[in-house]
ZAMARGU-4260 file (C-alpha; in steps of 0.2 Angstrom, whole numbers, plus 5000, padded with zeros to 4 digits):
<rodrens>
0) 5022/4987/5087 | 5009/4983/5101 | 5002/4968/5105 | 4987/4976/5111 | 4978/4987/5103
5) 4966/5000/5111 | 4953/5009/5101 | 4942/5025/5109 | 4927/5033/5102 | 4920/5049/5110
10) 4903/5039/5110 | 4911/5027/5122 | 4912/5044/5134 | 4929/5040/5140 | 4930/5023/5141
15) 4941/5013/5131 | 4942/4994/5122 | 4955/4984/5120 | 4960/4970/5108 | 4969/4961/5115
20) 4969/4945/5104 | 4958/4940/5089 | 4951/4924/5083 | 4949/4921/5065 | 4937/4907/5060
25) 4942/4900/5045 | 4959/4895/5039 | 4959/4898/5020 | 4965/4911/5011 | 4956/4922/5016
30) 4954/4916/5034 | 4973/4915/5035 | 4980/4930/5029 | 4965/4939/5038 | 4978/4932/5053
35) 4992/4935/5046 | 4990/4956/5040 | 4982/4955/5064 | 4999/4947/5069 | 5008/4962/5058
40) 5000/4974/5065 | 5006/4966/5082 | 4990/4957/5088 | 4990/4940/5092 | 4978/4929/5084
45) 4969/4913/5087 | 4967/4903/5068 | 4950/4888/5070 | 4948/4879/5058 | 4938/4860/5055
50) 4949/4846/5065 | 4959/4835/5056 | 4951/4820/5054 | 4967/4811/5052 | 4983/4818/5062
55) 4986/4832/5071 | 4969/4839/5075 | 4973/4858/5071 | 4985/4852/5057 | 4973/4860/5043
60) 4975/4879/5054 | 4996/4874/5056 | 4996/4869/5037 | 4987/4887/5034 | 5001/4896/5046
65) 5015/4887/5036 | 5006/4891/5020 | 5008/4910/5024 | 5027/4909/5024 | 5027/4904/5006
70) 5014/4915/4999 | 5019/4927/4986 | 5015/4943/4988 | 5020/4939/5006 | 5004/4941/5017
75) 5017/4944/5033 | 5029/4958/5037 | 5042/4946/5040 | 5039/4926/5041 | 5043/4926/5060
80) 5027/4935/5062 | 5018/4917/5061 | 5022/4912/5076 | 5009/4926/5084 | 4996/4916/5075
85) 4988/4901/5086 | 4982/4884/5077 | 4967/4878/5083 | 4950/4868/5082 | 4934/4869/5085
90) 4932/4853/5094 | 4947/4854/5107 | 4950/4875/5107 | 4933/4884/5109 | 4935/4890/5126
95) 4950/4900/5120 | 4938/4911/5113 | 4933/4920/5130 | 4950/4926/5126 | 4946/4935/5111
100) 4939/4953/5109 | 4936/4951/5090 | 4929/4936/5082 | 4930/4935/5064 | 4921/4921/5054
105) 4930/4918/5037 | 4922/4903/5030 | 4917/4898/5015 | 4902/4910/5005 | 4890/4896/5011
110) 4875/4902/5020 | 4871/4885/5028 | 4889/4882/5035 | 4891/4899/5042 | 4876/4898/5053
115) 4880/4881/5058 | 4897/4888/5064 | 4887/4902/5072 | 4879/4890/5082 | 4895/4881/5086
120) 4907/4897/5091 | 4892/4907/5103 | 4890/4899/5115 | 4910/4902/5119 | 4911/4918/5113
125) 4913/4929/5130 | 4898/4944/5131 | 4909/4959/5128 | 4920/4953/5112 | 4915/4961/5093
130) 4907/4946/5080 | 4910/4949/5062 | 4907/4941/5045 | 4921/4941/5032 | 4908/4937/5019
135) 4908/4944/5000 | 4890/4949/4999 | 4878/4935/5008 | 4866/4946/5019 | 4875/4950/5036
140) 4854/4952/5044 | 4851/4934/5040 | 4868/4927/5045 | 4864/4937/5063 | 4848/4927/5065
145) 4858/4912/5070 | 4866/4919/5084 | 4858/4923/5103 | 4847/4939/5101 | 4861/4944/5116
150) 4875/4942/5103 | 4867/4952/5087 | 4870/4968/5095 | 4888/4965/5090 | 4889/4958/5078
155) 4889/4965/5059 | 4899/4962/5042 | 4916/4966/5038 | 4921/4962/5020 | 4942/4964/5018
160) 4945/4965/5001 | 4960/4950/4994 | 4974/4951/4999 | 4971/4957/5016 | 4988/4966/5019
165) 4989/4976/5002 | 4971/4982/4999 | 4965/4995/5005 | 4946/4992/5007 | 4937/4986/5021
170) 4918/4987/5020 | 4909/4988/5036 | 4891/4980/5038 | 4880/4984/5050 | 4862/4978/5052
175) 4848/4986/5062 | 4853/4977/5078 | 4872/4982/5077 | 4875/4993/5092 | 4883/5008/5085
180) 4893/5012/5098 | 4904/4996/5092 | 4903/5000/5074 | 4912/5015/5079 | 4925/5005/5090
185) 4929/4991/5077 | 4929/5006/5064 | 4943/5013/5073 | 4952/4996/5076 | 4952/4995/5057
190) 4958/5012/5051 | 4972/5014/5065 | 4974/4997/5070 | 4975/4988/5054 | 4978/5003/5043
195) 4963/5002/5033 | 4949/5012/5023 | 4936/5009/5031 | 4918/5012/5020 | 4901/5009/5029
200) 4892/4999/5015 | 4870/4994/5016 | 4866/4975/5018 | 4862/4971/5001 | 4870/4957/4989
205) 4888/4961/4987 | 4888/4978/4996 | 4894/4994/4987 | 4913/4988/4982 | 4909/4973/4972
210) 4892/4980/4967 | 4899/4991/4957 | 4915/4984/4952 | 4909/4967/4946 | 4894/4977/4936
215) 4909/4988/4927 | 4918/4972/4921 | 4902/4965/4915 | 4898/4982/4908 | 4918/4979/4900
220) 4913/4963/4893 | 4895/4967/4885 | 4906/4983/4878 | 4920/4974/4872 | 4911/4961/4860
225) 4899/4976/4854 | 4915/4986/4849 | 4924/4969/4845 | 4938/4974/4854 | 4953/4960/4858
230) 4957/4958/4877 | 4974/4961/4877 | 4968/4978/4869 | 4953/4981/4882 | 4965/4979/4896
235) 4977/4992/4886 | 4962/5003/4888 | 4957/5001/4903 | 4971/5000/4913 | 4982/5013/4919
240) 4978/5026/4904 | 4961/5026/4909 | 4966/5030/4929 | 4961/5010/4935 | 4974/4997/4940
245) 4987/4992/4928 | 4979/4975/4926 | 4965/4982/4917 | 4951/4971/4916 | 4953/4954/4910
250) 4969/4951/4918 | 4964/4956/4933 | 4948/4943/4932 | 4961/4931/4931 | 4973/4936/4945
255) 4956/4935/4956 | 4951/4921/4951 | 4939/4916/4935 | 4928/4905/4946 | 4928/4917/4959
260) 4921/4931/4949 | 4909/4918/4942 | 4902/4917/4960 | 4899/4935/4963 | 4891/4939/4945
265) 4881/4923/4950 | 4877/4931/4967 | 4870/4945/4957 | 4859/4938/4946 | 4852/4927/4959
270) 4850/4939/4972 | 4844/4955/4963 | 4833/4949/4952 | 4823/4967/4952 | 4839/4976/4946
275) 4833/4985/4931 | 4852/4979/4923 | 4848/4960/4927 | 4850/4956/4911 | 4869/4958/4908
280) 4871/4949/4927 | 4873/4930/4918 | 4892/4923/4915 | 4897/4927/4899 | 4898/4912/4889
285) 4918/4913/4886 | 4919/4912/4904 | 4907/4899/4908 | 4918/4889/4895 | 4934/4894/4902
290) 4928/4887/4920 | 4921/4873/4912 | 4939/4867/4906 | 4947/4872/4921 | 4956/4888/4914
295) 4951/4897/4933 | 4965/4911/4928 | 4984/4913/4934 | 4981/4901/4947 | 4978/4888/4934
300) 4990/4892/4922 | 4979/4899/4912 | 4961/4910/4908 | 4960/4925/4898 | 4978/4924/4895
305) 4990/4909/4895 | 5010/4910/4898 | 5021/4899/4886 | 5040/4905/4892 | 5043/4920/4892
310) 5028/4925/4881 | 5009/4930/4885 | 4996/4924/4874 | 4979/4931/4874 | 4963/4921/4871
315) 4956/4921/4853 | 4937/4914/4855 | 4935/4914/4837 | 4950/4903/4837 | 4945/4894/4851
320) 4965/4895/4856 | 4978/4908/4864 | 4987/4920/4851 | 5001/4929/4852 | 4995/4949/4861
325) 4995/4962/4851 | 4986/4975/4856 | 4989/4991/4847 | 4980/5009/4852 | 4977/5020/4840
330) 4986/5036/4839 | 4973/5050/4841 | 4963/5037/4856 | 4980/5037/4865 | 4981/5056/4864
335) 4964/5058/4870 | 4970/5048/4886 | 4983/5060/4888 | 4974/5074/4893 | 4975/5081/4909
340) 4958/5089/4908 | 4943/5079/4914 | 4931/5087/4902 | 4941/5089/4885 | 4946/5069/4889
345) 4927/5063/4892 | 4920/5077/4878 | 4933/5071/4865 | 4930/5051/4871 | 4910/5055/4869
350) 4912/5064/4852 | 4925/5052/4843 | 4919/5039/4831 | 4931/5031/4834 | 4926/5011/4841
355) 4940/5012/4856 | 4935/5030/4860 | 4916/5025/4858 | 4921/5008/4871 | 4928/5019/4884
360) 4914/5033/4884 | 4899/5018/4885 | 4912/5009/4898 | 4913/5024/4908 | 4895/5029/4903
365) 4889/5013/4912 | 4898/5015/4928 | 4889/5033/4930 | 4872/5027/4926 | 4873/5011/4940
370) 4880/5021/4950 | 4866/5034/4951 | 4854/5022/4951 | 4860/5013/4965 | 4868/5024/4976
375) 4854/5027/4985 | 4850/5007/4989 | 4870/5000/4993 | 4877/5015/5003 | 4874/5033/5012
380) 4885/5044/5003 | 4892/5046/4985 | 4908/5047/4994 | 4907/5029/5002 | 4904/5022/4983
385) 4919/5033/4977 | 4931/5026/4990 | 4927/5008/4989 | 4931/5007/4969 | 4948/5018/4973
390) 4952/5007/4989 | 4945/4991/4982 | 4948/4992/4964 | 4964/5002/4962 | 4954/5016/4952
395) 4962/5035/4954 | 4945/5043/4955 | 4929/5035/4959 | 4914/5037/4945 | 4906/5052/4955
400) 4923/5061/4955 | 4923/5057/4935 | 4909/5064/4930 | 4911/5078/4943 | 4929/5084/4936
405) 4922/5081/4919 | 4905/5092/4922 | 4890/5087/4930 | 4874/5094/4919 | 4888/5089/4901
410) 4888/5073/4907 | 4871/5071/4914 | 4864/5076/4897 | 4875/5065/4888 | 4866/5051/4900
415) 4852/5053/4894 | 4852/5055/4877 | 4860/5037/4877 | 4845/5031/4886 | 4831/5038/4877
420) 4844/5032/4861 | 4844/5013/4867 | 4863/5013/4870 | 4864/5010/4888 | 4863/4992/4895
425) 4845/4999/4905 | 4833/5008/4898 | 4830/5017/4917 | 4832/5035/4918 | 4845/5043/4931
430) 4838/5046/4946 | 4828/5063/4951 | 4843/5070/4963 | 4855/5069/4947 | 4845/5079/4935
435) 4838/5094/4946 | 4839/5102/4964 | 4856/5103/4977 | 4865/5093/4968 | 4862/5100/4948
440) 4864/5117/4957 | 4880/5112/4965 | 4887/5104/4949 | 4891/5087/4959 | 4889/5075/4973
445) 4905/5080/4983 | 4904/5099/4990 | 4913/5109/5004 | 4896/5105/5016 | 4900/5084/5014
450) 4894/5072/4999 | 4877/5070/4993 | 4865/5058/5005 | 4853/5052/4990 | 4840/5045/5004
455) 4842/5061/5016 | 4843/5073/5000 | 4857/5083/5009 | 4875/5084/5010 | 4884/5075/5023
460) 4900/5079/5030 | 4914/5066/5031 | 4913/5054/5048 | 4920/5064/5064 | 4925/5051/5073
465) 4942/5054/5081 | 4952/5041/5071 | 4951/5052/5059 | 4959/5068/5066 | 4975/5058/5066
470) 4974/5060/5048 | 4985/5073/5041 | 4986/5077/5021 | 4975/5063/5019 | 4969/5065/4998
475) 4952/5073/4998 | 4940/5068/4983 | 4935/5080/4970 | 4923/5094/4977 | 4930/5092/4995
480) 4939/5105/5005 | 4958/5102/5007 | 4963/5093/5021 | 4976/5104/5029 | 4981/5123/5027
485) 5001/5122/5028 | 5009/5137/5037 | 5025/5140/5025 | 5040/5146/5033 | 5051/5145/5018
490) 5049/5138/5002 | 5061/5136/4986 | 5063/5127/4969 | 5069/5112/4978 | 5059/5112/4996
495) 5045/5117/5009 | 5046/5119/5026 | 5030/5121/5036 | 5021/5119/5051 | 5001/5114/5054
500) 4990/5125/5061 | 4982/5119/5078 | 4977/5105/5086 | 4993/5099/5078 | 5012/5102/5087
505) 5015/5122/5079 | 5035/5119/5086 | 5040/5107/5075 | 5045/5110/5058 | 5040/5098/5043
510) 5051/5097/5028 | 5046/5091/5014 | 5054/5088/4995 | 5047/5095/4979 | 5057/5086/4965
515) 5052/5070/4956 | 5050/5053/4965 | 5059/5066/4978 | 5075/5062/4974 | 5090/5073/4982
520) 5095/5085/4969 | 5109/5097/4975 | 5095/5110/4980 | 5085/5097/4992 | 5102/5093/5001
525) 5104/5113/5004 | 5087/5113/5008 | 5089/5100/5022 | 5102/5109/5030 | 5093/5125/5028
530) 5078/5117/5036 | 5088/5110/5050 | 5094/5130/5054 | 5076/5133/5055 | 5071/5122/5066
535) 5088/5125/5079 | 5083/5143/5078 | 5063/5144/5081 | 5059/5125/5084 | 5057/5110/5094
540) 5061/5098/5081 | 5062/5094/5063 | 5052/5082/5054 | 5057/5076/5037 | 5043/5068/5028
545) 5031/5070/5013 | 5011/5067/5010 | 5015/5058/4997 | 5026/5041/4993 | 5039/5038/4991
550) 5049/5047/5004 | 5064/5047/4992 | 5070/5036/4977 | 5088/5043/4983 | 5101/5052/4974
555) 5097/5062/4959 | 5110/5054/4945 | 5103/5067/4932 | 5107/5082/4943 | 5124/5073/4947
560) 5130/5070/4929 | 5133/5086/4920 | 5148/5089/4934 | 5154/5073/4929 | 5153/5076/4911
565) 5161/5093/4913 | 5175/5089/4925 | 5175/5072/4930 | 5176/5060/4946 | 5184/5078/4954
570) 5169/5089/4951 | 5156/5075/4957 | 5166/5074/4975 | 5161/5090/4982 | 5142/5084/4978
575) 5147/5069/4986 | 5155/5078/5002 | 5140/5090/5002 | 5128/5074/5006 | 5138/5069/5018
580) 5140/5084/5027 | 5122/5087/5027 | 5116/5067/5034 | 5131/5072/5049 | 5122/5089/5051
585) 5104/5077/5053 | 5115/5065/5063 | 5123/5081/5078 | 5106/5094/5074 | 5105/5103/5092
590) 5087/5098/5090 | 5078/5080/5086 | 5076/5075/5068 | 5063/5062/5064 | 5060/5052/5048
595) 5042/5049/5042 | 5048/5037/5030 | 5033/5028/5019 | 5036/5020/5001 | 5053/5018/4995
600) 5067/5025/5004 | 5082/5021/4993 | 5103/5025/4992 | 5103/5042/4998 | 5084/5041/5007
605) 5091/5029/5016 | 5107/5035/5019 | 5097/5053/5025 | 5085/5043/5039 | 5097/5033/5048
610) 5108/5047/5054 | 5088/5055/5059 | 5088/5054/5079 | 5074/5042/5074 | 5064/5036/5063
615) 5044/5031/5061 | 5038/5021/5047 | 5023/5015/5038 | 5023/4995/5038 | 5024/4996/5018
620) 5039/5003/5018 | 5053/4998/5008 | 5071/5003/5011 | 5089/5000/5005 | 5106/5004/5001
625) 5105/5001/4982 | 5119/5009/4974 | 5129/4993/4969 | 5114/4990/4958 | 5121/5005/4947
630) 5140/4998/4952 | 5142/5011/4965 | 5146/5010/4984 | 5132/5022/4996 | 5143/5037/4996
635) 5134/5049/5008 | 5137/5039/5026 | 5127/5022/5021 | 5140/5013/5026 | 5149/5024/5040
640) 5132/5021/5048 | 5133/5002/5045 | 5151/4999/5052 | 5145/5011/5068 | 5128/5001/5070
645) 5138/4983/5069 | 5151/4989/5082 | 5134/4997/5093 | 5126/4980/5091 | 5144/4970/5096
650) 5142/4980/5112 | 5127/4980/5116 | 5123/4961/5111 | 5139/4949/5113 | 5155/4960/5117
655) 5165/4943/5115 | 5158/4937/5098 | 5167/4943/5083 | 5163/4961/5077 | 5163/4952/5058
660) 5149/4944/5063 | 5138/4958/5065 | 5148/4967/5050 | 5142/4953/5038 | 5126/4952/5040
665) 5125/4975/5034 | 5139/4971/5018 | 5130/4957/5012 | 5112/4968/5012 | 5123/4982/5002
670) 5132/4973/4991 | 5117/4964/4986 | 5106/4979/4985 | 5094/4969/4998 | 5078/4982/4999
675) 5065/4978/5014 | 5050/4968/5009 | 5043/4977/5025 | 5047/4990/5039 | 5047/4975/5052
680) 5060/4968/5038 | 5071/4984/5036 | 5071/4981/5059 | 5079/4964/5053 | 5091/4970/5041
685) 5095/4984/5055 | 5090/5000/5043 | 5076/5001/5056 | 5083/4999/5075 | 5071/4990/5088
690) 5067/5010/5097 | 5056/5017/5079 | 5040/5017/5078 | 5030/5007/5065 | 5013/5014/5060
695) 5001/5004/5052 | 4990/5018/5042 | 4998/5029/5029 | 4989/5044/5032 | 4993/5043/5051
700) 5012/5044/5049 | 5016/5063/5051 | 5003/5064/5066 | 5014/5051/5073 | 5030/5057/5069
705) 5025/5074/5074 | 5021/5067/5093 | 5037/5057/5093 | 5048/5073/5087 | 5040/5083/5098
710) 5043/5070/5115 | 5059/5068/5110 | 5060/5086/5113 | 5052/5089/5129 | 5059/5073/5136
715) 5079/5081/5136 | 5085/5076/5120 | 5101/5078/5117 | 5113/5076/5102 | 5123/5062/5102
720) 5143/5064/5106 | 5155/5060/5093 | 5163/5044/5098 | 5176/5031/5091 | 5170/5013/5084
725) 5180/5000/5082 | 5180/4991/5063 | 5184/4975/5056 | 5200/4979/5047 | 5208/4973/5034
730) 5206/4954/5040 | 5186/4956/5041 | 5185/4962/5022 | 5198/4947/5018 | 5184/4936/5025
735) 5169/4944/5016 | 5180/4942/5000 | 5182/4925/5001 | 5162/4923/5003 | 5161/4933/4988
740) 5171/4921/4979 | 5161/4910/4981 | 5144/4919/4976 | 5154/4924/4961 | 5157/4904/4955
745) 5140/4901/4960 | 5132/4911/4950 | 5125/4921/4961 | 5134/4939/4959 | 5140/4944/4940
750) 5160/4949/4940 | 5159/4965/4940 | 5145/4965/4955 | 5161/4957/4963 | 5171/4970/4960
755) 5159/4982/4967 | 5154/4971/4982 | 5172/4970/4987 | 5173/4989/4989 | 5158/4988/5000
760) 5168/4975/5009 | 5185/4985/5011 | 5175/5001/5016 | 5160/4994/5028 | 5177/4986/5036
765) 5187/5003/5040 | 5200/5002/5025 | 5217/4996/5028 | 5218/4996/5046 | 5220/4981/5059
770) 5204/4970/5065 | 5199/4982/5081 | 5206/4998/5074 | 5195/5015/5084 | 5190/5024/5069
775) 5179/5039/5069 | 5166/5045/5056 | 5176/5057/5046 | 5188/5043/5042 | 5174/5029/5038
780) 5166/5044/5025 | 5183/5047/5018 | 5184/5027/5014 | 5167/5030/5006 | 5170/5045/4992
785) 5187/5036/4987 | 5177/5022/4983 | 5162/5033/4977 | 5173/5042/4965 | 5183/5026/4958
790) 5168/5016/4954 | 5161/5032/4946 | 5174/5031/4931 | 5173/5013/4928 | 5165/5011/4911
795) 5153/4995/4919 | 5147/5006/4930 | 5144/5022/4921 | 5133/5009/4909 | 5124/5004/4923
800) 5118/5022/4926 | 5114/5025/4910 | 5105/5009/4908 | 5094/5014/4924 | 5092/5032/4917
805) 5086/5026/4901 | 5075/5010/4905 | 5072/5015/4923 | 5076/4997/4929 | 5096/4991/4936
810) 5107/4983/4920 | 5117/4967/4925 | 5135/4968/4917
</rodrens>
């Protein structure tokens, strides 16, 4: 990755800003991981924070910076990355601000100490940097009063949502001083930079993202105690069955934080005291009470729910203690939930009499109604608002694309029938612009002109800045126009290969897979080889990627085991022979193969992109040779790739140190099944060699993997030549024995992952040969289907596959 980013905006008529180095202000958790997900990203940072009044001065930033190593989920790629991140303090460090082109403040939500620090931090911020609030909702036009009328021009909010590296959501702030021009430019920083979803949010109390999702919990918790529904069930209900994050509700108030979300409702209530729902803004009583005896949620041991072993207990307020959760669905609600049409689920939802069917209608009744009413005060589009509850809330469609999908004037009426009934938590009708003209006419807010602009009363199409022609296949929202038109050139059961029209590279060839999880049936292996035909006959270069994660889960054991049933180890090896002569075909194509690897890339994903020409990844992407989870060695060149890297890296790093020592570090990754935490971790584990690219947003990976086929290309690529290697021997996998031994008696490996980490052993090492033995890759590939084919047959490991076939997860034996 860089460690300078450069972001350009046609509105900056060709000239260009670099960040160069950040500073964050602030070294909480917030503050800190706001560093840590910069220095992934490859730009270095500058953490302040109060001096120390006892000590080391910037101890408090150098506590946060080791802090970050320990955090789990972990805020960094790779715990090296802290040492991108500079402790500092404000009393001996401000003048390494002039440095900085971005200065984020991340301080408490305290109005009076953010414009202290305001007029602390400006008189050493240099003219031409970028100013920002990370506040959750204090008002970004008041904070910009303490600054230098010179500075407010640059400055504005921007609100990441917790933690930093994992959500998507960024809101950006402006107020009427913000110079456009440098909205655009830190827009584009965020999105490409930082790989985030950027929505443009009004200056009013908590913005658009937690407006609306704090007012659906609340909404969830009036709804709850009318229905007397338990919160074990609630968040059964609200989960992933209804298309929200698999936390639901009350769990997911105490992974943020019960005194967190205290604050925002609190910030609600005090700030919008005109909002005709004000009177559902207070803390619930149960949560007050919860606070009040310090069960904050899971960082407290307790909230909502408690853990007592391996057990979760849910909150009985009647009871005034935690029972045993027991949430139960019924039947004919669950079915409901089942449907795959939007408006048979909402219409059988709105008609049941049932009190968990009547909960989710009023819950998702509620969410519409605010919605409307305050689209037009919190944000400029209906689309803004639909993308801040998906990015920021982990919702599969925002309330807009609900009631969209479900029908606009059904649902509408329904609306309002519950108003003038008294059902609805206001008793304020839905605004004019939902109930007649463009958008009553058009059936919904998001259309093929743009989404609806309530204060414009037009549609407005999406942002043109040029950040976001990078985007390929991005996912559009309901109403929207697709985001690319494919050119097919051939297409079957198994896969598509395609191109994209112009501005996009129309000489190289994409490949995609069409199976579940995109695992590699027989017919995607064929289809591989048939792509790579393609792409030597008419192309440039070959791409193999997907719009959508993973890139591949690996092997496909169902499509695998009715040869095995019907003849055995013997009918499963010319599967396993056809994998390996199709990742050889990737490795010598007559033209460049690059990876687009995003999500998982496990077993046989794996196996496929390291013997690509090269490989570009998304940050969160996870890879691994995995097999002797399910008590198998990588059969289809895993480790023929891993024994020619460790003798590549011998070569090229110490020629006189031992070749085991580069051997090791590989056969202790496969035969624990070690899957990257990150792309800059699969670089570590050596998946991932130093030359591939790493791109921070998702949806930009094909527009980069398409440039980097197609300058491979043009730049004289040639296939590499089949060469020699030298292996370890039988000496080397002696030596990794003995170490496994020793995991063994320590507990740390079961025996029968012994027995199948010692084949990883004997093959990664070359076999029977002598320490130093010139092997090529045919032989390495015949060591690996011997061992393939007599792990197969074991009866530990054929239980391990069904175990994972059954329960989806890996079975220790």
């Amino acid at each position: 990755m860089q460690s300078s980013l450069a972001v350009e905006s046609k509105a900056m008529q060709g000239t260009r800003f670099h960040i160069r180095k950040v500073a964050v202000c602030g070294a909480g958790v917030m503050g800190a991981q706001i560093a840590a997900h910069c220095v992934n990203a490859g730009v270095p940072v500058v953490l302040f924070d109060l001096a120390a009044k006892e000590g080391d001065k910037s101890g408090i930033a150098k506590r946060a910076i080791v802090q970050l190593k320990k955090l789990n989920p972990a805020p960094l790629g790779v715990p090296e990355l802290a040492d991108l991140i500079q402790p500092a303090n404000y009393d001996d460090h401000l003048h390494w601000l002039s440095e900085c082109d971005l200065v984020i403040e991340a301080i408490a939500e305290r109005m009076d100490w953010k414009t202290d620090l305001y007029h602390r931090l400006a008189p050493a911020i240099k003219p031409q940097a970028i100013i920002a609030s990370n506040t959750s909702g204090l008002s970004i036009t008041q904070l910009s009063q303490a600054l230098p009328e010179a500075l407010r021009p640059r400055f504005c909010g921007v609100h990441f949502f917790n933690p930093p590296r994992y959500m998507n959501l960024v809101e950006l702030i402006p107020t009427t001083d913000t110079e456009p021009r440098l909205l655009d430019l830190l827009e584009t920083f965020l999105v490409t930079g930082l790989g985030k979803g950027v929505v443009r949010a009004r200056d009013t109390p908590n913005f658009i993202g937690n407006r609306i999702g704090v007012f659906g919990i609340l909404s969830v918790f009036a709804q709850a105690d009318k229905f007397g529904l338990s919160y074990d069930l609630v968040d059964e209900l609200t989960g992933t069955r209804l298309g929200r994050a698999k936390s639901g509700t009350y769990r997911t108030a105490d992974v943020v934080g019960l005194d967190t979300l205290a604050h925002v409702i609190r910030t609600m209530q005090e700030q919008l005291p005109n909002d005709p729902f004000h009177a559902h803004f207070g803390v619930p009583p149960v949560l007050a009470g919860l606070i009040e005896q310090g069960a904050l949620g899971q960082k407290a041991g307790a909230g909502f729910y408690r853990k007592q072993g391996k057990a979760i207990l849910r909150l009985d307020p009647a009871k005034k203690d935690y029972v045993p959760a027991d949430a139960s669905i019924d039947p004919a609600v669950a079915e409901i939930l089942t449907q795959r049409d939007p408006a048979k689920k909402l219409k059988a939802l709105h008609d049941s009499d049932h009190p968990q069917a009547q909960f989710l209608w009023a819950v998702l009744r509620d969410s519409f109604h605010y919605s409307a009413v305050h689209l037009a005060d919190i944000a400029g589009t209906a689309r803004q608002l639909d993308l801040a509850m998906k990015w920021g809330f982990g919702h599969a469609q925002g309330p807009f694309e609900i009631w969209q999908a479900a029908g606009w004037h059904d649902v509408a009426n329904w609306i309002t029938k519950d108003i003038d009934a008294g059902k609805t938590l206001s008793n304020t009708p839905l605004p004019e612009w939902a109930t007649r003209g463009p958008v009553w006419e058009a059936k919904g807010v998001h259309t093929q002109a743009g989404s609806w602009n309530p204060r414009e009363k037009r549609y407005e199409g999406r942002s043109t800045l040029p950040v976001y022609e990078r985007q390929v296949g991005a996912p559009r929202l309901v109403g929207e126009p697709a985001s690319l038109e494919p050119v097919v050139v051939h297409e079957d059961e198994a896969v598509r290969c395609w191109t994209l029209p112009a501005p996009q590279p129309q000489d190289v060839l994409i490949v995609s897979f069409k199976t579940k999880m995109h695992t590699l049936s027989p017919g995607v292996v064929r289809g591989i080889v048939r792509a790579v035909d393609l792409a030597e006959a008419s192309f440039k270069a070959l791409v193999i990627g997907q719009l959508d994660d993973p890139f591949s889960a690996g092997a496909d054991l169902k499509a695998m085991l009715p040869a095995f049933e019907q003849g055995g180890a013997q009918a499963v090896e010319p599967i396993e022979r056809e994998m390996q002569d199709m990742v050889q075909r990737l490795r010598y194509a007559q033209v460049p193969v690059v990876a687009a690897l995003a999500g998982m890339a496990l077993g046989g994903g794996c196996e496929l992109s390291v013997h690509c020409a090269k490989r570009v990844a998304h940050f969160e992407t996870y890879i691994g040779l995995v097999e002797a989870g399910i008590g198998l060695v990588p059969g289809a060149g895993g480790l023929t790739y891993c024994a020619r890297r460790a003798a590549e890296q011998q070569a090229q790093d110490a020629p006189d140190a031992p070749l085991l020592a580069f051997v090791k570090k590989f056969a202790l990754s496969v035969a624990t099944a070690q899957v990257s935490k990150s792309a800059p971790d699969a670089r570590k584990i050596g998946y991932l060699l130093p030359s591939d690219t790493i791109v921070m947003n998702r949806h930009e990976l094909l527009h980069v993997a398409l440039r980097e086929a197609l300058a491979l290309a043009e730049s004289g690529w040639r296939a590499p030549l089949p060469a020699l290697f030298p292996v370890a021997g039988r000496d080397g996998a002696a030596t990794l024995e003995a170490q496994l031994v020793n995991m063994k008696v320590g507990g740390f490996i079961s025996d029968y992952d012994f027995t199948v980490a010692k084949k990883v052993a004997q093959v990664i090492c070359g076999g029977d040969v002598d320490p130093g033995s010139l092997v090529d890759e045919a032989w390495m590939l015949r060591q690996e289907r011997k061992a393939f084919l007599h792990l197969l047959v074991q009866p530990k490991t054929q239980e391990r596959i069904a175990g994972l076939l059954k329960t989806g997860k890996p079975v220790r034996n």
